[in-house]
C-alpha angles and dihedrals in degrees: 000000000000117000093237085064097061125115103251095249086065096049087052095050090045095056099032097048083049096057094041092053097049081072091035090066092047096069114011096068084060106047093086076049096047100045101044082053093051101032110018130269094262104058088041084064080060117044087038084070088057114067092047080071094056089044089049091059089037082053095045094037096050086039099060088038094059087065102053097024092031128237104284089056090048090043094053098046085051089052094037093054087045091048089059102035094049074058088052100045089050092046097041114130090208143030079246091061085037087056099043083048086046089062100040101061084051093064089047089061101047093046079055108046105056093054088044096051083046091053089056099054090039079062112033127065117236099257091052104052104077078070112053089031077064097038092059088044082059088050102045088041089043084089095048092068092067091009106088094031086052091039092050084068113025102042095055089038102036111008098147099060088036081052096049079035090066087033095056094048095044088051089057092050091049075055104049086042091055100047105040114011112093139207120277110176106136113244092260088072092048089080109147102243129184123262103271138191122259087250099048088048093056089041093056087049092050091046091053095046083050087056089048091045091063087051088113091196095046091044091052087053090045086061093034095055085048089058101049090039101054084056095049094040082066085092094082102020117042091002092064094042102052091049094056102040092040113019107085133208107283131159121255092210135010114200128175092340083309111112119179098214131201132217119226094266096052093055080048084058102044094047080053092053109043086050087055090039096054087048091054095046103027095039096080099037096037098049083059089047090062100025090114099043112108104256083242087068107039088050087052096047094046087052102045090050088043104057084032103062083035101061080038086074092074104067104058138021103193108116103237084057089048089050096051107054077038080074097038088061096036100065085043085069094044096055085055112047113076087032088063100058094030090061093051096047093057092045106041106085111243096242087062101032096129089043092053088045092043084047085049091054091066099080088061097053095043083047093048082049101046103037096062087066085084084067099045086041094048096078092065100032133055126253096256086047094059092044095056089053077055091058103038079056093060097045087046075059104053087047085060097045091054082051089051098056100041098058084029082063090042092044 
């Protein structure tokens, strides 16, 4: 499906979610790095489990009000509450303040993303999703190639106009949301309802995530998808960490006596780069590739490269090395992305669409929860002790994928 094809709310989202993650990617692969600096290591284990909850209630709650506001009105309160708290952040007198607006743009983007991914399957036809799905993996990556290289200087050095930077573009996308995107929820959500209470709004949408809950095919994908993010979320957690307290300054080249050598966190910057790089350039391609490949398969081989080139990382520090299982990984994460989406959105009814995204979304937030713990664990274990947790959580994670798609098949 060409893009200008495309409805025009897709067109907007696409341009406006590139531009905001090229910022994104300046300053979110060093925050594990940030606050471990400002507050220790230790407590940053800590704190770093905390803002995946209230993303996990942002996912659950704009989930469930997609599907009564619709998704434009939920889109634009996500991008509204990240649009404040990227001024606050910028403006914030302490690392405490830094932390609560932390959080806070993280529940603007989980409030966000369940109503957006709805939008795209209330748009797109089923044989058409895997790539879009792809095609807007390719934009929000698009910021991860220069992101992270460019953040390695610019958010130690000049964090607060890199901070009203992301919260002026944000603020023009609110804006161009606002004046031209519509409203796609599908007729079967446009049920006349009586006026409600706060409370007995927030009561039916629990009830209907409790229905979803007991959905035992639905509950198996949920832990599958923990185990293989928590090995994928190391990017920007243990995989930071261990690049800046045991990889050592190195040079990339040597020519003619000359070496351009590199510090810790620029070899941070450029493992970072070359992952959003090969996102921005393998996604596509990649998503045509396996487009024939049975979903089973396609989870099981992202998880096993995944875990894989993780638990790679422990046996050498010299940069080429890191490069390479960086690309091993990598493509595991590929493979993964617009299947994933792609397999909700087929599954999930069309009268609970935003519940089953929001739901989705879960993964993500338990991941986010549980994938911190690496860092936390790290200052009693060593380094190839904490890569091979990584791995036995990605095969914990194949052995949950074979369950999926054989009572998927029985269902």
């Amino acid at each position: 499906m060409q893009i200008r094809l495309w409805d025009i709310n897709l067109k907007v989202r696409l341009t406006g979610e590139a531009l905001f993650n090229m910022l994104f990617w300046m300053y979110f692969p060093f925050i594990t790095v940030y606050f471990g600096a400002t507050l220790g290591t230790h407590i940053a284990g800590i704190i770093m489990a905390v803002p995946p909850i209230f993303s996990m209630l942002g996912s659950l709650l704009g989930g469930a009000l997609a599907d009564r506001w619709g998704r434009r009105s939920v889109m634009l309160v996500g991008a509204a509450l990240q649009t404040i708290m990227f001024a606050v952040f910028a403006v914030s007198p302490s690392h405490w303040v830094d932390y609560v607006a932390f959080i806070g743009i993280g529940l603007g983007g989980a409030i966000y993303r369940p109503a957006s991914s709805a939008m795209v399957a209330d748009l797109v036809p089923l044989q058409d999703r895997r790539q879009v799905f792809a095609t807007f993996a390719t934009a929000n990556n698009l910021g991860a190639v220069l992101g992270p290289a460019l953040g390695a200087i610019f958010f130690f050095q000049y964090r607060q106009e890199l901070l009203w930077a992301c919260a002026s573009v944000m603020l023009l996308y609110l804006i161009a949301m606002y004046f031209i995107v519509h409203e796609t929820l599908p007729s079967t959500g446009k049920e006349t309802r009586p006026v409600q209470s706060v409370g007995s709004v927030f009561r039916e949408q629990w009830q209907g995530y409790g229905i979803i809950v007991r959905d035992k095919v639905f509950l198996v994908y949920i832990l599958a998808g923990v185990f293989a993010l928590i090995t994928i979320m190391q990017l920007d957690l243990y995989l930071a960490v261990y690049v800046i307290d045991y990889v050592p300054a190195q040079p990339l080249f040597s020519w003619g006596g000359q070496q351009w050598m590199l510090t810790s966190t620029e070899i941070l910057g450029w493992v970072l780069g070359l992952n959003g790089l090969m996102f921005v350039l393998l996604i596509l391609p990649v998503t045509k590739w396996f487009r024939n490949w049975k979903e089973r398969n396609v989870f099981i081989l992202s998880s096993l490269l995944s875990g894989v080139g993780t638990f790679a990382l422990g046996f050498s520090t010299n940069i080429w090395f890191l490069l390479l299982v960086t690309v091993i990984f990598t493509f595991g994460e590929i493979v993964r992305s617009p299947v994933q989406q792609s397999f909700i959105s087929r599954y999930a009814p069309e009268k609970a669409r935003g519940q089953y995204m929001g739901a989705d979304s879960l993964q993500f937030t338990i991941g986010r929860f549980l994938a911190p713990m690496t860092v936390f664990l790290s200052t009693w274990i060593a380094p190839i002790g904490i890569f091979s947790i990584i791995l036995l959580s990605a095969l914990i994670s194949i052995v949950f994928y074979v369950l999926l798609f054989r009572m998927y098949k029985e269902s």
